[in-house]
Each structure stands twice: as structure tokens, then as C-alpha cells.
ROSEZA-972326 format. One record per residue (C-alpha): residue number from 1; residue in one letter; x, y, z. Coordinates in nm, 3 decimals, decimal comma. Layout:
<marzas>
+-------+------+---------+---------+---------+
: zator : palo :       u :       v :       w :
+-------+------+---------+---------+---------+
:   NUM :    A :       X :       Y :       Z :
...
+-------+------+---------+---------+---------+
</marzas>
This chain:
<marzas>
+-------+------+---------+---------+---------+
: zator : palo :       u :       v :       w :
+-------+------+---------+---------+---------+
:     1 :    X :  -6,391 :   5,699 :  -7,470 :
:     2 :    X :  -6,775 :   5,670 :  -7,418 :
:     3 :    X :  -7,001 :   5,831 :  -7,140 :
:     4 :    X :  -7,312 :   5,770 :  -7,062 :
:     5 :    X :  -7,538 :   6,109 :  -6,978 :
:     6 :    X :  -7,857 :   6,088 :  -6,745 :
:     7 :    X :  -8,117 :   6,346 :  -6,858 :
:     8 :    X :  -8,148 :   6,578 :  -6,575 :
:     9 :    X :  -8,521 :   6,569 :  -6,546 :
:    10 :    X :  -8,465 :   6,174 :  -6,463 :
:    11 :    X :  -8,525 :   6,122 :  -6,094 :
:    12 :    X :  -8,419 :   5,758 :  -5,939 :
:    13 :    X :  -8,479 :   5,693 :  -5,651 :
:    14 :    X :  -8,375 :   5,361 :  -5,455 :
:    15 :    X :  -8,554 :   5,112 :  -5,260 :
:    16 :    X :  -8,465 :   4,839 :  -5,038 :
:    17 :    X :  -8,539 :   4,600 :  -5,304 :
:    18 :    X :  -8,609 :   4,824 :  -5,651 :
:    19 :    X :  -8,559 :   5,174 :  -5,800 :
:    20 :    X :  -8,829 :   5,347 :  -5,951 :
:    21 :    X :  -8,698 :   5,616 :  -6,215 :
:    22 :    X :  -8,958 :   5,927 :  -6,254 :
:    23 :    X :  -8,957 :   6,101 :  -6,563 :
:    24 :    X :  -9,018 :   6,411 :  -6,454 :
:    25 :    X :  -9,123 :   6,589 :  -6,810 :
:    26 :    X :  -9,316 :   6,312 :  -6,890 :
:    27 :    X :  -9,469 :   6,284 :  -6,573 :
:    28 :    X :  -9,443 :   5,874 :  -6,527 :
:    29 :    X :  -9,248 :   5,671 :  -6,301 :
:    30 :    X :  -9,142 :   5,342 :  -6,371 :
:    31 :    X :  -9,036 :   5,018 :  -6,117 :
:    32 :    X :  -8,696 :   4,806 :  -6,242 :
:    33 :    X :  -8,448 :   4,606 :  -6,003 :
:    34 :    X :  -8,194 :   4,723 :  -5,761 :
:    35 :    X :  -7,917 :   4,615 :  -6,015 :
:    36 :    X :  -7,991 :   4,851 :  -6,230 :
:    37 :    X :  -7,939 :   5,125 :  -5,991 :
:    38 :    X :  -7,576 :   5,012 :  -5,904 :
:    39 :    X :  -7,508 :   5,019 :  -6,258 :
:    40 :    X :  -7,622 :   5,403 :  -6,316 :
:    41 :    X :  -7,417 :   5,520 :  -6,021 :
:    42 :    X :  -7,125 :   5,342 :  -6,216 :
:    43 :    X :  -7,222 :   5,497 :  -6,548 :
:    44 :    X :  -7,157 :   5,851 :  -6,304 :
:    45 :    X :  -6,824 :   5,819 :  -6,278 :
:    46 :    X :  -6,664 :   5,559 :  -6,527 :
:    47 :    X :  -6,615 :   5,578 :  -6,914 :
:    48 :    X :  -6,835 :   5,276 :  -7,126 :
:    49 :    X :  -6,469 :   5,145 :  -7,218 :
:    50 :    X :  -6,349 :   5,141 :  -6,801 :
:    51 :    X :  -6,678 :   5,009 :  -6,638 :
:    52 :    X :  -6,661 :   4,690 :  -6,851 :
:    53 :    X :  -6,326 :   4,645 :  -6,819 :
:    54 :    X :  -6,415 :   4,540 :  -6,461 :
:    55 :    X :  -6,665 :   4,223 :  -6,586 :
:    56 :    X :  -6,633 :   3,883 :  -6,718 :
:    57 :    X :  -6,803 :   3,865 :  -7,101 :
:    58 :    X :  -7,149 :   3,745 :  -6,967 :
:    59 :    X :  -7,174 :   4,057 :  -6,747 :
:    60 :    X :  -7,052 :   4,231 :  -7,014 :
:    61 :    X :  -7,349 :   4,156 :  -7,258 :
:    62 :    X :  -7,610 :   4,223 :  -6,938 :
:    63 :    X :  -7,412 :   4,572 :  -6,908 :
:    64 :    X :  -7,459 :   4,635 :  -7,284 :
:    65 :    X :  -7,858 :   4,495 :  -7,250 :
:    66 :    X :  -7,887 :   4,770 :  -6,999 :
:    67 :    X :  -7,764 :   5,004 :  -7,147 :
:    68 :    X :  -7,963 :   4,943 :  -7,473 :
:    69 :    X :  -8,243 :   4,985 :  -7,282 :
:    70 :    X :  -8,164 :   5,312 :  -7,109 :
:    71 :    X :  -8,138 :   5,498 :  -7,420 :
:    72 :    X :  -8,425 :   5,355 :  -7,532 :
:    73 :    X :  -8,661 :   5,439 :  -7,322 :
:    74 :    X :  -8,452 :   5,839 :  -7,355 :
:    75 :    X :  -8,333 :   5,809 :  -6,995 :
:    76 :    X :  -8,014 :   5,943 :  -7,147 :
:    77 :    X :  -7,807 :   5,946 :  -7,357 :
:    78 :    X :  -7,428 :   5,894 :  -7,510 :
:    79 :    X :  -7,130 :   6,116 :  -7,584 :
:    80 :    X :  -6,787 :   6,086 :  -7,691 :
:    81 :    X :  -6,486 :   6,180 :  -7,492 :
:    82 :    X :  -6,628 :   6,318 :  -7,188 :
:    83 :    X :  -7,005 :   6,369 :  -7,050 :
:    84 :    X :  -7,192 :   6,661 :  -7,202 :
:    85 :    X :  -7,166 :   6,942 :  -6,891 :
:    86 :    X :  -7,529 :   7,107 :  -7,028 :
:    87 :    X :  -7,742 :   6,831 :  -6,825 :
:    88 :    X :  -7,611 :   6,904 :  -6,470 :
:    89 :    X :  -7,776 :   6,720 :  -6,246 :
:    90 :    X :  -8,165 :   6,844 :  -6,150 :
:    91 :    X :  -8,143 :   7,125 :  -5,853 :
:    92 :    X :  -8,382 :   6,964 :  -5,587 :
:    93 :    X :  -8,463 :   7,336 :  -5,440 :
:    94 :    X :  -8,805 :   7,352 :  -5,356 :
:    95 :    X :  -8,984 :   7,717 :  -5,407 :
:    96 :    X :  -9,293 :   7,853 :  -5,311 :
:    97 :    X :  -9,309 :   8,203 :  -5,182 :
:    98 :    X :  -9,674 :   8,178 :  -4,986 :
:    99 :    X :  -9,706 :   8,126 :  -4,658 :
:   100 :    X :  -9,983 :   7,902 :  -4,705 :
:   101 :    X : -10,060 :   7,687 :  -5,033 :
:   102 :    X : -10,365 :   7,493 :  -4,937 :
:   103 :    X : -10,661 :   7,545 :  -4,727 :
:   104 :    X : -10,884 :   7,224 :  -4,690 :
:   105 :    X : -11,198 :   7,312 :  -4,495 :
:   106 :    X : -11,534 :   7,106 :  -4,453 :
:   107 :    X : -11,838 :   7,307 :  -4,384 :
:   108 :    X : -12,222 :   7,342 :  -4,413 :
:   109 :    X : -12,263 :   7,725 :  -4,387 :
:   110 :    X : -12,114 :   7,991 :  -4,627 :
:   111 :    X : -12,065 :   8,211 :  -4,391 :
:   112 :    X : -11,760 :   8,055 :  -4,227 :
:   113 :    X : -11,602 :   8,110 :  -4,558 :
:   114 :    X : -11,637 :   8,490 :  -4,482 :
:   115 :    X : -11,397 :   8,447 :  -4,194 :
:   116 :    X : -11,097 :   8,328 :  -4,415 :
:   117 :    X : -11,108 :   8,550 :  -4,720 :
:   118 :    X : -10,873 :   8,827 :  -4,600 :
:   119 :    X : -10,646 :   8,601 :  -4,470 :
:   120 :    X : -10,598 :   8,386 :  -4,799 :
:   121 :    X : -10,518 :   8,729 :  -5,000 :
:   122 :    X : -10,267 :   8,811 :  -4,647 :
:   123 :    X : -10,081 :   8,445 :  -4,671 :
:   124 :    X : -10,100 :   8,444 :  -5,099 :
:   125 :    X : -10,315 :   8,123 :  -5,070 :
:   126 :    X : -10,365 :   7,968 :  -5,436 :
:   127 :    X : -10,562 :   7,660 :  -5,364 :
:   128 :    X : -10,926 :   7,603 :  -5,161 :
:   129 :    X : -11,075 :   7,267 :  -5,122 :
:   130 :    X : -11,400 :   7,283 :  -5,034 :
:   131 :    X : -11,595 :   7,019 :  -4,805 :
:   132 :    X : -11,986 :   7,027 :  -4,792 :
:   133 :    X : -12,192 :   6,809 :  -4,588 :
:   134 :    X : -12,514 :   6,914 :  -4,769 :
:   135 :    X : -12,627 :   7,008 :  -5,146 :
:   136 :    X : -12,555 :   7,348 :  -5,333 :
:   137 :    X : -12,771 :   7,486 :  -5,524 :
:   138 :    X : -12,663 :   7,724 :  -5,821 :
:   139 :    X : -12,693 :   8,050 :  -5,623 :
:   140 :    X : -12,462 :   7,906 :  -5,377 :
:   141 :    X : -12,197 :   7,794 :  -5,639 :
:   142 :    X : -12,191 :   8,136 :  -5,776 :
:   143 :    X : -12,156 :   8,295 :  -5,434 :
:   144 :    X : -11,868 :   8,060 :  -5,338 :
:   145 :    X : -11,726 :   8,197 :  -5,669 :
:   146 :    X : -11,784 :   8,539 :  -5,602 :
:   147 :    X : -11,667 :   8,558 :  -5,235 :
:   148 :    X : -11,310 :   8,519 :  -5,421 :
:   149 :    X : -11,346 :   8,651 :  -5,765 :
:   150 :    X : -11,115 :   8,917 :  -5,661 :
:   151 :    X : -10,842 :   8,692 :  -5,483 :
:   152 :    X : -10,517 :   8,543 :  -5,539 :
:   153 :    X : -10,670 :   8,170 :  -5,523 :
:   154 :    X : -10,547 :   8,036 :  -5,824 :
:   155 :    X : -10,807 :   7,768 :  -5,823 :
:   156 :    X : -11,162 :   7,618 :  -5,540 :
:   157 :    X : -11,230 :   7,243 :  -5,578 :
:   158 :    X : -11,512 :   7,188 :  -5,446 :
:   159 :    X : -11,666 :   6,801 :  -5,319 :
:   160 :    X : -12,075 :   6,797 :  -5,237 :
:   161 :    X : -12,333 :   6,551 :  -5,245 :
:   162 :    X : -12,483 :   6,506 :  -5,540 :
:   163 :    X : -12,892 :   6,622 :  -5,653 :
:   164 :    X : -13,151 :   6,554 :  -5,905 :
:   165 :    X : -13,069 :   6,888 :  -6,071 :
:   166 :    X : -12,755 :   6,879 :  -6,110 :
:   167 :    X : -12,822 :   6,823 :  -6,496 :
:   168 :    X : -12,646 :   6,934 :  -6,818 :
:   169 :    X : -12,819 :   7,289 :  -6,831 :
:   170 :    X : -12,696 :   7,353 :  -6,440 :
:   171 :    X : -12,360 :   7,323 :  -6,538 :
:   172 :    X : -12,408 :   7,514 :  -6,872 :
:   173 :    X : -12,515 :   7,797 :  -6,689 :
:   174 :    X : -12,235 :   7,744 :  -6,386 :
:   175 :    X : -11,983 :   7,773 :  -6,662 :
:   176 :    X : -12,062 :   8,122 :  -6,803 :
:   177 :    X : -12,122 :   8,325 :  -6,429 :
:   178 :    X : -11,816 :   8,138 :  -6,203 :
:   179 :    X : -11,423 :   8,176 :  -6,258 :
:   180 :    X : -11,255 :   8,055 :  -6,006 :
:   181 :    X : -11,393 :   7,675 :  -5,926 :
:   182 :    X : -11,177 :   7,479 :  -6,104 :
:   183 :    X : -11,304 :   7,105 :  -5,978 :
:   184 :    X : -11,677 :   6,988 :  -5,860 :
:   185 :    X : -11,643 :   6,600 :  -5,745 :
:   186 :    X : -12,036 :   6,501 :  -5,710 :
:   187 :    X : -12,068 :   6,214 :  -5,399 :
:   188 :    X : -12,375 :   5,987 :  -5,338 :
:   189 :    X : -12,431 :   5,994 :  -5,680 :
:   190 :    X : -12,710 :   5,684 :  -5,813 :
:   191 :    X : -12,636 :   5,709 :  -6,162 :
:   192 :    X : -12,411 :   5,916 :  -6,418 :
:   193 :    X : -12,705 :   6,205 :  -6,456 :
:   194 :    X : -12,554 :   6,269 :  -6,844 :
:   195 :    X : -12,287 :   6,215 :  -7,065 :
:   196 :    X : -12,039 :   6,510 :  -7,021 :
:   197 :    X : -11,941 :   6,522 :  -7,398 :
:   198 :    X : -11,946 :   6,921 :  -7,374 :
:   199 :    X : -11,601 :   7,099 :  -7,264 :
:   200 :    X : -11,648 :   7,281 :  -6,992 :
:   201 :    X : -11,444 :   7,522 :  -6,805 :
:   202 :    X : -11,393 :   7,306 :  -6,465 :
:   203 :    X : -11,378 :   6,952 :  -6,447 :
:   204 :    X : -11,689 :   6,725 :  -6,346 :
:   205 :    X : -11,650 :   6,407 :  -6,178 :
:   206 :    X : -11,960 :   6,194 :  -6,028 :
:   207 :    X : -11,888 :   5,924 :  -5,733 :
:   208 :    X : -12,115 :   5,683 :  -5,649 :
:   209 :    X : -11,950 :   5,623 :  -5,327 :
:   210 :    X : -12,050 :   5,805 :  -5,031 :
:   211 :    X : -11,683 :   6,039 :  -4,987 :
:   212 :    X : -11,624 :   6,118 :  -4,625 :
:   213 :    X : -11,289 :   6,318 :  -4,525 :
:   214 :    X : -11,212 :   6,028 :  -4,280 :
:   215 :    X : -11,143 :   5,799 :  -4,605 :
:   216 :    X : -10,838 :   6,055 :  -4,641 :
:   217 :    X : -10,529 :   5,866 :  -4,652 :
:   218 :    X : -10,544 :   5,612 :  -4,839 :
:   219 :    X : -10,176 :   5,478 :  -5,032 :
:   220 :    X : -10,283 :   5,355 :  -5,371 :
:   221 :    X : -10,113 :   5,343 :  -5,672 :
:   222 :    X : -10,375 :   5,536 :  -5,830 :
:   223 :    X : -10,301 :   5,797 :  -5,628 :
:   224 :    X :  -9,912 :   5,848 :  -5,719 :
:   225 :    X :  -9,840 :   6,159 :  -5,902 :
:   226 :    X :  -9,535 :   6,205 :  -6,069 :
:   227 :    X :  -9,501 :   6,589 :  -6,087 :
:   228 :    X :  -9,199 :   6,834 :  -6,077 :
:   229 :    X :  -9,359 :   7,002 :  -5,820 :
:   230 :    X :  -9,450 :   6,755 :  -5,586 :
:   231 :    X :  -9,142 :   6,519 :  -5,620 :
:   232 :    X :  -8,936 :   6,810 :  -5,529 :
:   233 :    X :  -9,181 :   6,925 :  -5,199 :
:   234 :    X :  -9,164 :   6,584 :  -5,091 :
:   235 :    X :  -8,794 :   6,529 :  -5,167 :
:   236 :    X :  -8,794 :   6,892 :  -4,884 :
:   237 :    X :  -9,105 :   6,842 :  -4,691 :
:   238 :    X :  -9,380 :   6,686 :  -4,574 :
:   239 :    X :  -9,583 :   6,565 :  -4,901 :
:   240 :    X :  -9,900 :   6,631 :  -4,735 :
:   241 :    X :  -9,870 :   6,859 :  -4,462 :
:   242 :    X :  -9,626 :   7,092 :  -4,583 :
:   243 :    X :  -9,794 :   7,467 :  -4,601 :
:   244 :    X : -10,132 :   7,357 :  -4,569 :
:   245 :    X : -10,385 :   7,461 :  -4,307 :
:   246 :    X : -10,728 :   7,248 :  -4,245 :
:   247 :    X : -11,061 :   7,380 :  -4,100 :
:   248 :    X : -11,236 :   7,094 :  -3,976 :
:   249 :    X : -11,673 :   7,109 :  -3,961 :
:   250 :    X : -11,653 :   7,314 :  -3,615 :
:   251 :    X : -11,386 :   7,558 :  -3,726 :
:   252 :    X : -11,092 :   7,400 :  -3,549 :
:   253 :    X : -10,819 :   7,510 :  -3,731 :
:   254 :    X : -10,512 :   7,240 :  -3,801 :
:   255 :    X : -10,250 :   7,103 :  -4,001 :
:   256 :    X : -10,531 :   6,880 :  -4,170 :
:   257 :    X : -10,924 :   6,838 :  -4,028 :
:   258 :    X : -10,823 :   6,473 :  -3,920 :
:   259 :    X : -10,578 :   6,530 :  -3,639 :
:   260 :    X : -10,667 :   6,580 :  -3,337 :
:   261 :    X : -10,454 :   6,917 :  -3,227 :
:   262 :    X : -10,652 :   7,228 :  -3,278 :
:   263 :    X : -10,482 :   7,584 :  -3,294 :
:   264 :    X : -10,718 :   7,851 :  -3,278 :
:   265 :    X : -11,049 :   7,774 :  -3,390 :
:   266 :    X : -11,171 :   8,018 :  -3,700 :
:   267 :    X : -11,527 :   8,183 :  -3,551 :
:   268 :    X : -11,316 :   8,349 :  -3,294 :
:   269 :    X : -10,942 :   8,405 :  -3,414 :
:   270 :    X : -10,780 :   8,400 :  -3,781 :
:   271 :    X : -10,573 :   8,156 :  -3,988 :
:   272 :    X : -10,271 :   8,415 :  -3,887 :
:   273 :    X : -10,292 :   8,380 :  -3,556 :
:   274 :    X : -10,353 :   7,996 :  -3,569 :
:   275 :    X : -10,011 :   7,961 :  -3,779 :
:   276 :    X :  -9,841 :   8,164 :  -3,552 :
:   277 :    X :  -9,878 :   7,894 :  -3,274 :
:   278 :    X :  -9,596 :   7,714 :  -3,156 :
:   279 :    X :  -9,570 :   7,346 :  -3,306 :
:   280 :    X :  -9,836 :   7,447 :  -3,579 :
:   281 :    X :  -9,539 :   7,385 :  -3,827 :
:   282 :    X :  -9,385 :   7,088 :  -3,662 :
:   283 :    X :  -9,475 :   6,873 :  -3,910 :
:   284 :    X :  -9,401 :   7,079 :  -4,275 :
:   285 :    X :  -9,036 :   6,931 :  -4,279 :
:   286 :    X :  -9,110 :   6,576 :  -4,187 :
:   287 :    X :  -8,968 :   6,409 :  -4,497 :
:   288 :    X :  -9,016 :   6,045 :  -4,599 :
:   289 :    X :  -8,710 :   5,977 :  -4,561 :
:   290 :    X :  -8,727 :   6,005 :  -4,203 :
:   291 :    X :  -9,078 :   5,779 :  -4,156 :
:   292 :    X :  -9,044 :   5,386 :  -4,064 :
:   293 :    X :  -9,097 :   5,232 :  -4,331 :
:   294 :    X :  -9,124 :   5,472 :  -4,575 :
:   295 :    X :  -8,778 :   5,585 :  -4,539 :
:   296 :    X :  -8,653 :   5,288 :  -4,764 :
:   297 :    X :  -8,993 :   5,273 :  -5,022 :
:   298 :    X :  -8,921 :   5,342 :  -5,348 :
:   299 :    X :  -9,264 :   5,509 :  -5,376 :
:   300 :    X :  -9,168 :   5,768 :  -5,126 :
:   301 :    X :  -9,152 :   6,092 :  -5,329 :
:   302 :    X :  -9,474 :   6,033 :  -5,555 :
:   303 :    X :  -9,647 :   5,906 :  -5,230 :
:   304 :    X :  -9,822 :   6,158 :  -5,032 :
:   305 :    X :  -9,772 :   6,091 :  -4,681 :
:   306 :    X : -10,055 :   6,086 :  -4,361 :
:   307 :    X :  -9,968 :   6,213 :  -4,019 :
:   308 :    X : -10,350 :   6,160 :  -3,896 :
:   309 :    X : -10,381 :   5,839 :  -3,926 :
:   310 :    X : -10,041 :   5,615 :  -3,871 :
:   311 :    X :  -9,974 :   5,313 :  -3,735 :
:   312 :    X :  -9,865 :   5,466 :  -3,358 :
:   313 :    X :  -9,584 :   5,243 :  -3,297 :
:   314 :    X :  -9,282 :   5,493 :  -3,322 :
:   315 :    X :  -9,221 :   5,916 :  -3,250 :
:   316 :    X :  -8,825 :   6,078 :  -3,271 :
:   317 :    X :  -8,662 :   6,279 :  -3,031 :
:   318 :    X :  -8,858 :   6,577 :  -3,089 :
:   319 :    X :  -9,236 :   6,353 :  -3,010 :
:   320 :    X :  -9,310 :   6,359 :  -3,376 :
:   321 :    X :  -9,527 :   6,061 :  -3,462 :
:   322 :    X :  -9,291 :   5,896 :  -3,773 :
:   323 :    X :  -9,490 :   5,569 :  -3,805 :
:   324 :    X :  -9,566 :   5,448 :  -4,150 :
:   325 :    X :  -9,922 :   5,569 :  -4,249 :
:   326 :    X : -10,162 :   5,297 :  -4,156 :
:   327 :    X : -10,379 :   5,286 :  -4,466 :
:   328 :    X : -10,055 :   5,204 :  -4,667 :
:   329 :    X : -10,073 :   4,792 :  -4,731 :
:   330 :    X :  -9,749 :   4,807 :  -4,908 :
:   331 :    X :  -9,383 :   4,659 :  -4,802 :
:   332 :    X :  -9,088 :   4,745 :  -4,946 :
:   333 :    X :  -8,882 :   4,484 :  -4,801 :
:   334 :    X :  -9,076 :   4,244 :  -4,996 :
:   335 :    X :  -9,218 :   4,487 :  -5,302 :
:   336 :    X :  -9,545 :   4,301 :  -5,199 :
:   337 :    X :  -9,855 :   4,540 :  -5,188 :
:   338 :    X : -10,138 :   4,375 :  -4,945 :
:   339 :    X : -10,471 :   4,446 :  -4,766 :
:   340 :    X : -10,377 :   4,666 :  -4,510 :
:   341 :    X : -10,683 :   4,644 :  -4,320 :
:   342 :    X : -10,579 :   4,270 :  -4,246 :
:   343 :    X : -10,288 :   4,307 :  -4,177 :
:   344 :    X : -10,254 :   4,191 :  -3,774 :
:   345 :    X :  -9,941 :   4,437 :  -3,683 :
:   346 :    X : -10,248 :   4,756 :  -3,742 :
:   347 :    X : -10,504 :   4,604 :  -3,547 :
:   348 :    X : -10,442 :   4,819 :  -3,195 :
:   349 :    X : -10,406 :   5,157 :  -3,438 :
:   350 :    X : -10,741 :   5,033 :  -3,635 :
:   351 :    X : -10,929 :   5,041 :  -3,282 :
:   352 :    X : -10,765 :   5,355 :  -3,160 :
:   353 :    X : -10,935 :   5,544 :  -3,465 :
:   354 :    X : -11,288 :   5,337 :  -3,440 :
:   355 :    X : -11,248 :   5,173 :  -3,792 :
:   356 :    X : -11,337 :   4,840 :  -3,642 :
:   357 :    X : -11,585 :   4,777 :  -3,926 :
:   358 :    X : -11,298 :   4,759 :  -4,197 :
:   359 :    X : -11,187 :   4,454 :  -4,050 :
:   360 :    X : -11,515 :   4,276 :  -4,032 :
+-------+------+---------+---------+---------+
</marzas>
């Protein structure tokens, strides 16, 4: 007898009308139809020799097609009498031991970063995103990479609008006296300023487009990330909200700058005290698999999810908002992705956030 073996970092996950299988070592996902799915779950639990047994000849050769191509694309592989018990099946425990992960926080003074440093040591925050509503110059680069030199952020990306000096010799310089900015994403940018041929430490990207945190939720394909990590947070949690605090441009502190709920606000209490609020984790354990819509996508654990801006058509029991995230144009009833600023069904949710001119 003849077993077929799924590798255990392959991740399927099913659709109302497709699968998509994630590689999870590879880091790539990949769409194929529903059939195939019912076929793996038979490969589980019958013998090669027993599942075709069931099927006239012609299924038989679309079995053995299958098949073919399973192994050779390495989504598993074969074994002889019995299936090989060192590829159990992938645990999907999520760990992370801080209290806090992420901190996303727009701002146009330095100082407010003050206010948060002993706090991200105190919660074992490892990632900053930095918003800025007005240019840096290099002094001010350095000192954002100084306040937290001696921290255990693992790594600040920071997003600014972009300046006339802002040329290769800035970012020579910004390489050899910083250490912890790992990211600088340049908006309002005319025209590449130089070709970045020259490795440096962080990465560099230039946008001509005019970034504001209200474009924030956008479901794109682009945007997918097939990553151990997050496939297994959003398999447990919320994919976006899980663990994260926000700090929006007057110091309100939330779940993320967009919503509308404030807990504390940061010039007059700390991130402690603001996650210490009742409800300010309401929302970490709000899987996809519990959002209309969502819930039967086969995008829903590369996809990061958006609680501030939904559709506003359904909550559950406990007044959680689980509506499918309005900037999401896709429908996986019909594996047809389409403009969802069109779309008629997201016109009253459109208004409510005053994005009338997308629909002009």
C-alpha cells in the first residue's frame, strides 16, 4: 500500500469556491479549485490503492493527474506501507510573550515620543511605526534613533514626507550614527532623488503618492503575506489588531489611530494604564473566521483584517462590529475581485466615513 504525506509546513485553507495552499517555508500561497481540496482530505485517511478503488477509470486518471502534480510542486510526498509519522501535522499555537508587539503612532513633535519609551521597555515592545506629518531633518533621525538605542524595539519604521536633501550623502551618513530604524518610506516624493545602488543598513523606499494613515486598509493582493508568523496570529487572532496599540496625532491612545474609541490619551496617562481599560482588548481575538464574509475567503489568513473602517451592516452578541472590511472589493462566492468603491451595497458606510470623493 501507498500513502500520500502532506509536508507539515503546507497550510490549505478552503474557500467557498477554491483553496489556496500556503507554503509556509517558501513563503507563497497558491489559488487551485475546491476539488482538489476534497481530494487531500481523502489522501488523510485512505491508502493510494483504497481511494481509487472508489472511482470509475476517468476519475481515476484525474486522481493520478492530481496527484502528479502535488508532488511536483513538493506539497508532499509518497511512502510505502503506512504514512511517515515525522511530518505531524503543523501545531497552529501562536506565541509571543510581549504584552504589546506594535505601537503605530502619528506625530509632529518628538517629544511625545518621550512619553512612551519606558513603557515599550515595561510591555517588551519590538516594533515602532512612526507617522510624521512634517520633514526630518538628520538631527532628528538620529535623535529618534537614540531615544531607543538602549531598548528592546527590535526595529522603528519610520514614513515622512519627502525633501530636497534627502540625497545619497544624507543617507550615507544616517547609516553609520542610527541602529535601530530599520525602514524610511519617503511620501510626496516628485522624482526618484538617486539610484539606491549602495546597500544600506535600512531599507529606502520613495512614494510619489501623498500617504495618509486614512488610506489604511486597503485588501490588495499586493498586500498578502504569506509568513509563519502571521498565518498562525491570524489563524488565533485578530490579523491586525491583535497586541497592537495606536497613538493617533492628538495622543489618543487606541487599538489603531483610525477608530474612533480612545482609552487614555498619552500627554496625561501611559500606554499601561490605557491597556488596562476594559474593552481595550475586545478586539485581539476577533478571528476571520468569525467576520461576514471573510469567514468563507480563502484569503483569510494572509489577509490582514480592518476593524476601522467596515462595511457597518452586522455586530455579534457581544456588539463587536464583524462586517467585512469595506475597502476589500473581493467576493468569494464568486472568486471575482472588483472596485470596491463602486460597489452600491458600501455606499451608506462610504458616507459615514466622508470618502464621498472615491466615488466621484
Amino acid at each position: 500500500m501507498r500513502y500520500f504525506n502532506l509536508f507539515s509546513n503546507i497550510t490549505i485553507t478552503k474557500g467557498a469556491t477554491r483553496i489556496l495552499i500556503s507554503d509556509l517555508q517558501r513563503n507563497i500561497s497558491e489559488l487551485y479549485p475546491l476539488e482538489l481540496y476534497e481530494l487531500i482530505e481523502e489522501l488523510k485517511v485512505n491508502s493510494l490503492e483504497d481511494l481509487v478503488k472508489n472511482y470509475d477509470d476517468e476519475s481515476q486518471e484525474i486522481i493520478n493527474e492530481y496527484l502528479g502534480f502535488l508532488l511536483e510542486e513538493e506539497y508532499g510526498f509518497i511512502t510505502e506501507n503506512g504514512w511517515d509519522k515525522n511530518f505531524p501535522p503543523l501545531s497552529h499555537r501562536f506565541q509571543d510573550h510581549s504584552d504589546i508587539s506594535n505601537i503605530f503612532i502619528e506625530i509632529n513633535d518628538l517629544l511625545t515620543l518621550d512619553k512612551i519609551k519606558l513603557s515599550i521597555d515595561n510591555l517588551g515592545v519590538k516594533y515602532l511605526v512612526i507617522y510624521s506629518t512634517r520633514e526630518f531633518s538628520m538631527e532628528e533621525y538620529q535623535n529618534i534613533d537614540n531615544k531607543f538605542k538602549d531598548s528592546v524595539l527590535e526595529s522603528i519604521e519610520i514614513y515622512a514626507p519627502f525633501h530636497e536633501g534627502l540625497d545619497k550623502s544624507f543617507f550615507q551618513v544616517l547609516n553609520q550614527t542610527t541602529s535601530r530604524i530599520d525602514s524610511l518610506i519617503f511620501y510626496n516624493c516628485k522624482k526618484q532623488p538617486f539610484k539606491n545602488n549602495e546597500i544600506f543598513r535600512f531599507t529606502i523606499n520613495f512614494n510619489h503618492e501623498n500617504i495618509q494613515i486614512s488610506a489604511c486598509g486597503k485588501v490588495n493582493l499586493k498586500y498578502f503575506n504569506t509568513n509563519l508568523s502571521k498565518v498562525l496570529e491570524a489563524i488565533n487572532h485578530n490579523s491586525c489588531l491583535n497586541k497592537k496599540i495606536g497613538i493617533d496625532i492628538n495622543g489618543n491612545i487606541k487599538n489603531c489611530p483610525l477608530m474612533p474609541e480612545s482609552f487614555e490619551n498619552i500627554h496625561t496617562s501611559s500606554l499601561e494604564d490605557a491597556l488596562a481599560k476594559p474593552g481595550f482588548k475586545k478586539y485581539w481575538n476577533l478571528t476571520k473566521d468569525h467576520i461576514e464574509s471573510c469567514k468563507d475567503c480563502e484569503f483569510r489568513y494572509v489577509c490582514t483584517d480592518c476593524r476601522a473602517f467596515t462595511e457597518r451592516n452586522m455586530t455579534n452578541k457581544e456588539g463587536l462590529d464583524i462586517s467585512k472590511p469595506l475597502k476589500c472589493g473581493y467576493d468569494p462566492y464568486t472568486g471575482v475581485w472588483e472596485d470596491w468603491t463602486k460597489n452600491p451595497l458600501k455606499q451608506k458606510a462610504i458616507k459615514h466615513y466622508h470618502m464621498e470623493s472615491l466615488i466621484k
